[in-house]
C-alpha positions as CSV (number, residue, x, y, z in Angstrom):
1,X,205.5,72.3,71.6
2,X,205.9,68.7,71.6
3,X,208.4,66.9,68.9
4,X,204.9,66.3,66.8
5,X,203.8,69.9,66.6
6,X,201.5,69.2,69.6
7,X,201.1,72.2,72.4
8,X,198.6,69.6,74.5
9,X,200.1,68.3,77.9
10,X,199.0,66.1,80.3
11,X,195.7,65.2,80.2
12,X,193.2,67.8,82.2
13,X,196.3,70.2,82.2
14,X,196.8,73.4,80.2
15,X,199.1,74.0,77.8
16,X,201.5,77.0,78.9
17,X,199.9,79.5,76.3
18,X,196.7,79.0,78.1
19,X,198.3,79.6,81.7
20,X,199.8,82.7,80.3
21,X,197.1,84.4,78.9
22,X,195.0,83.7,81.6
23,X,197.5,85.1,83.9
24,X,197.4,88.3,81.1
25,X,193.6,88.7,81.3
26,X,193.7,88.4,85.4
27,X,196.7,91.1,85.9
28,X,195.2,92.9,83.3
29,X,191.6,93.4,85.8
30,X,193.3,93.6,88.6
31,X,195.5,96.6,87.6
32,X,191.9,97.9,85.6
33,X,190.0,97.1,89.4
34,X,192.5,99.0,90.9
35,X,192.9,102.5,88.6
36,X,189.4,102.0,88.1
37,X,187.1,99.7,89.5
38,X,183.6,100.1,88.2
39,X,185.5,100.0,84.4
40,X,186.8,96.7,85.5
41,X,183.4,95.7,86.7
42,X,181.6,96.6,83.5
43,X,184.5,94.5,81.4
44,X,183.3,91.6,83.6
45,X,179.6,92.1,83.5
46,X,180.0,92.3,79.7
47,X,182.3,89.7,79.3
48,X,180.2,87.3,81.6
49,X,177.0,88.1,79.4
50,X,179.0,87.0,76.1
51,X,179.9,84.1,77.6
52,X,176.1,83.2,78.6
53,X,174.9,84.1,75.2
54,X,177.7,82.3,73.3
55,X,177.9,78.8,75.6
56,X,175.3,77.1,73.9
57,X,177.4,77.2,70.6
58,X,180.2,76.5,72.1
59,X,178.7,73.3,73.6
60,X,177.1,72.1,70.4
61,X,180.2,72.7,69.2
62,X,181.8,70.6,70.9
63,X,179.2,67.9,71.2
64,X,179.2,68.1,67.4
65,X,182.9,67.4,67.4
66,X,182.7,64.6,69.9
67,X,179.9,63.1,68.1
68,X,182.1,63.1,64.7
69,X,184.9,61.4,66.3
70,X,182.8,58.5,67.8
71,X,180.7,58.3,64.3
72,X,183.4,58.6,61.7
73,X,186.2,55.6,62.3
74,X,189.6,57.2,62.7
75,X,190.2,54.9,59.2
76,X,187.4,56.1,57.3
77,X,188.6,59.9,58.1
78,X,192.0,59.5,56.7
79,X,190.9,57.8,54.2
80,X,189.1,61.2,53.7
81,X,190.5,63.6,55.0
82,X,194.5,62.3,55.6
83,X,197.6,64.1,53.9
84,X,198.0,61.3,51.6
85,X,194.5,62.1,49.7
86,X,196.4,64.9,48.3
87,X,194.0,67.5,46.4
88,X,191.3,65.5,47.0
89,X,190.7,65.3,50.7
90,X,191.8,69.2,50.6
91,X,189.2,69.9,48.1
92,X,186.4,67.7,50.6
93,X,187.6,69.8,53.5
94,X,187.1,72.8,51.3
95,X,183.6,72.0,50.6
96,X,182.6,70.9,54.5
97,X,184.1,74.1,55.5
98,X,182.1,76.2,53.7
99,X,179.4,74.8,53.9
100,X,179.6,74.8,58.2
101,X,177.6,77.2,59.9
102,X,177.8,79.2,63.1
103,X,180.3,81.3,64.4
104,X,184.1,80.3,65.1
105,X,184.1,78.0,68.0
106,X,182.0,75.4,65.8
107,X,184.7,75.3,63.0
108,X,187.7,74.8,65.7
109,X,186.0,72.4,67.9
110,X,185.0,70.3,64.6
111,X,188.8,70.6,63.4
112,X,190.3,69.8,66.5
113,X,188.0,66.6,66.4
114,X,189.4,66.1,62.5
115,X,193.1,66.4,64.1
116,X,192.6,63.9,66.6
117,X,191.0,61.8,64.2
118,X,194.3,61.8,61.3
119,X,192.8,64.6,59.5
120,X,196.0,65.9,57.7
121,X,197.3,69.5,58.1
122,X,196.2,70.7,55.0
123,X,193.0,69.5,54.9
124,X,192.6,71.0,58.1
125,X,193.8,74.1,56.7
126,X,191.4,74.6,54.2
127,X,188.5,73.3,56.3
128,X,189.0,76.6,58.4
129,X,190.0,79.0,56.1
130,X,186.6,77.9,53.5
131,X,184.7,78.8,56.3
132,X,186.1,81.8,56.9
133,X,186.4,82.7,52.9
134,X,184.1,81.2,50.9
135,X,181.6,81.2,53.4
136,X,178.1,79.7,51.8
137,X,176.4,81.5,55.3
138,X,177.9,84.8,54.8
139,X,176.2,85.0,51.0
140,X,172.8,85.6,51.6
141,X,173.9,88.6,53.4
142,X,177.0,89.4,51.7
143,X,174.3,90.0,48.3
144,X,171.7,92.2,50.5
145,X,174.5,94.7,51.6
146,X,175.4,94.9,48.3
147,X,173.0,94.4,46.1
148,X,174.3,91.7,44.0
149,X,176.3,88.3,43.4
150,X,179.7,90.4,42.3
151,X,181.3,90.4,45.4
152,X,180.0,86.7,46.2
153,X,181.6,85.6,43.0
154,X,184.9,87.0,43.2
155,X,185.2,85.8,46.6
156,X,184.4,82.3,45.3
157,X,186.3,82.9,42.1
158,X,189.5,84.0,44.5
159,X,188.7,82.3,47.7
160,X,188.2,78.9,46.3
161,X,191.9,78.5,44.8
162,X,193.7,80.2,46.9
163,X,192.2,78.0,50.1
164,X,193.3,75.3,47.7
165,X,196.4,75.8,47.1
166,X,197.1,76.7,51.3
167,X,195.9,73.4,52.0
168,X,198.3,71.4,49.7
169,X,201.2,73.7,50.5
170,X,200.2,72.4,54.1
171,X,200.4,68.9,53.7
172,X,203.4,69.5,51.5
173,X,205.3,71.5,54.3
174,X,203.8,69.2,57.5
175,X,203.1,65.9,55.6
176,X,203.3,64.1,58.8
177,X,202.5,66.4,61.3
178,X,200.0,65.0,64.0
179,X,198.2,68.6,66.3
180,X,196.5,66.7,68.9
181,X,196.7,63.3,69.7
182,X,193.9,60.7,69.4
C-alpha cells in the first residue's frame, strides 16, 4: 500500500493483489486441467457464462460511477459526504446505501467513485455495509420468506445503528485517509 492507504499503482497497471490472485486462479486450472481436464473445462464454461450474464451490471455499474464523478463536483461531495461532516454525511451514506440496488459490483464501483471524489472513510463505510444490511431491496422478499415485517424491523432496528456507529468509528480511526486517488 501506498503512504495514503492507497493499493492503486501506476495508471493501467495492477495492483500486486490483483497479479496474485490471478496468478492463484490460473495455477489453480492448470493443475485442475491437468488431474482432470473436463472438471477444469466445466469451471470455465461456468465461469465464462457468469461473467456474460453479470457484465451488463457490472458496466452500468461502472458507467453509473463515472457518471457521478463527472455530475457531482468533487466540492459538493465532501461537502456531503467528507469525514469532516461527521454523523451527518455518515447518516446520508447510510440512507444512499440502502436505498442502492443491484448486486455487489454496483455498490463498489459507486464507492470507489465516492473515494476518488473525497468521500471520507466512514461514509464510505456505511454506504457499503447499508446496503448489505439494511437493504430496502432485500425487504420485499425478506417479508415473503417469512411472513412478516419482524425480521425486517429488527434488522433495521440493529442494522441502522450499528452501520452508524462503524462509519464514525471510521472517520475517527482514518480521518484523513484518501483510498484512490482523484
Amino acid at each position: 500500500m501506498k503512504p495514503n492507504g492507497s493499493r492503486q499503482g501506476k495508471k493501467g497497471r495492477m495492483d500486486k493483489f490483483t497479479l496474485i490472485f490471478v496468478a492463484l486462479v490460473v495455477g489453480a486450472y492448470l493443475v485442475l486441467f491437468l488431474r482432470r481436464p473436463s472438471t477444469a473445462a466445466d469451471g470455465l464454461r461456468i465461469g465464462g457464462a457468469s461473467l456474460l450474464k453479470t457484465m451488463p451490471v457490472i458496466l452500468a455499474g461502472f458507467a453509473l460511477a463515472g457518471l457521478l464523478q463527472a455530475l457531482i463536483p468533487k466540492a459538493s461531495l465532501v461537502d456531503w459526504l467528507g469525514a469532516q461532516q461527521g454523523i451527518k454525511g455518515v447518516f446520508l451514506a447510510t440512507l444512499l446505501g440502502a436505498a442502492t440496488p443491484g448486486p455487489i459490483v454496483l455498490p463498489l464501483a459507486v464507492v470507489a467513485g465516492l473515494a476518488k471524489g473525497g468521500a471520507g472513510m466512514g461514509s464510505m463505510l456505511a454506504y457499503l455495509i447499508a446496503w448489505d444490511v439494511i437493504a430496502v431491496r432485500k425487504m420485499p422478499m425478506t417479508v415473503a420468506f417469512w411472513g412478516n415485517w419482524r425480521l425486517v424491523a429488527a434488522k433495521c432496528a440493529i442494522g441502522l445503528p450499528l452501520t452508524l456507529l462503524a462509519g464514525i468509528l471510521a472517520n475517527w480511526i482514518f480521518p484523513n485517509t484518501k483510498l484512490l486517488e482523484s
